[in-house]
N, C-alpha and C positions, 0 to 999 in steps of 0.2 A: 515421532511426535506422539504425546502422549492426550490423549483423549478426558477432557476437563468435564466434570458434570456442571448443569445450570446450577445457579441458586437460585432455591427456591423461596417466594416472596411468602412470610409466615403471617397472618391477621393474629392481631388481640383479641385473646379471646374476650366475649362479652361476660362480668363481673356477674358472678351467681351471689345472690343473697344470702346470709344463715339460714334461713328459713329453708331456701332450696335445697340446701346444703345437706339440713337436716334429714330433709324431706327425703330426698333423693337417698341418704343413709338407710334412712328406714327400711325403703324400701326395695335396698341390696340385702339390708341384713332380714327383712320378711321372705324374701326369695329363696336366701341360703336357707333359712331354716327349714323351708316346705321343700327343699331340693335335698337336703341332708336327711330328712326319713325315706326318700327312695331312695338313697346313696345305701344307707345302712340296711334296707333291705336287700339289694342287689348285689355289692360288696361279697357277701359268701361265695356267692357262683358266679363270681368275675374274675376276683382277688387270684385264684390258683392259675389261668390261662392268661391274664392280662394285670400282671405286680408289676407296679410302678407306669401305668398307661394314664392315658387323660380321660375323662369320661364326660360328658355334657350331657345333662338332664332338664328335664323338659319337667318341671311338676303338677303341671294340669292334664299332661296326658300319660306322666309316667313312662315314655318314651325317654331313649337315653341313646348316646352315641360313645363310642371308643375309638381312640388311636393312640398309637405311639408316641406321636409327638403333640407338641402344642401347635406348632404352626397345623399340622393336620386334622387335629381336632378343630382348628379355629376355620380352616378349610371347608369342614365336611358339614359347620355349623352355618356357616353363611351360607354354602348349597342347600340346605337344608331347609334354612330359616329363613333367608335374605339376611339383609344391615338394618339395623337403623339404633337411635341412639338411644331407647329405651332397654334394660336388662330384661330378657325372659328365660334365659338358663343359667343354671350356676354348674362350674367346670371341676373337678376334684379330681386329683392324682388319686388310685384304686387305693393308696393308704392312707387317702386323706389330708386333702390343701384345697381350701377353695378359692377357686376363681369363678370370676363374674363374665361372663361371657355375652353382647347386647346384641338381640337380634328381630327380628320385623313380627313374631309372632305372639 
């Protein structure tokens, strides 16, 4: 007998406006920016012991985490951080790919 998962019941989400849309842009792309001059500071003395790692940077305290993976970077950023739905770190592979990563701080 093979073991069925539930389904799970999905809600609509509630329609965000252009404005928020906008807003909320900005406000990814002001993030990445202030997270990408500690990236490119830090980058030299990363890049040789951790090429191709995840890195999540914190740019109000310059504080920054590493891992292998994404899921463990995404791990070690909610232990870290908490959840919640607002961005406050932006996530970069050591050569450079940003991701936005949202967490309680």
């Amino acid at each position: 007998m093979t073991q069925q998962s539930k389904a799970r019941r999905t809600l609509p989400r509630k329609p965000i406006s252009e404005e928020e849309k906008i807003q909320r842009q900005q406000l990814r792309s002001s993030l990445a920016a202030r997270c990408r001059i500690v990236f490119e500071r830090v980058r030299p003395n990363e890049i040789e012991a951790h090429y191709n790692w995840y890195i999540a940077i914190d740019p109000d305290t310059e504080k920054y985490i590493l891992d292998p993976t994404f899921d463990g970077i995404t791990k070690k950023v909610v232990e870290t951080y908490g959840y919640s739905l607002e961005p406050k770190l932006s996530n970069f592979l050591t050569y450079y790919f940003p991701i936005l990563i949202q967490s309680s701080q």
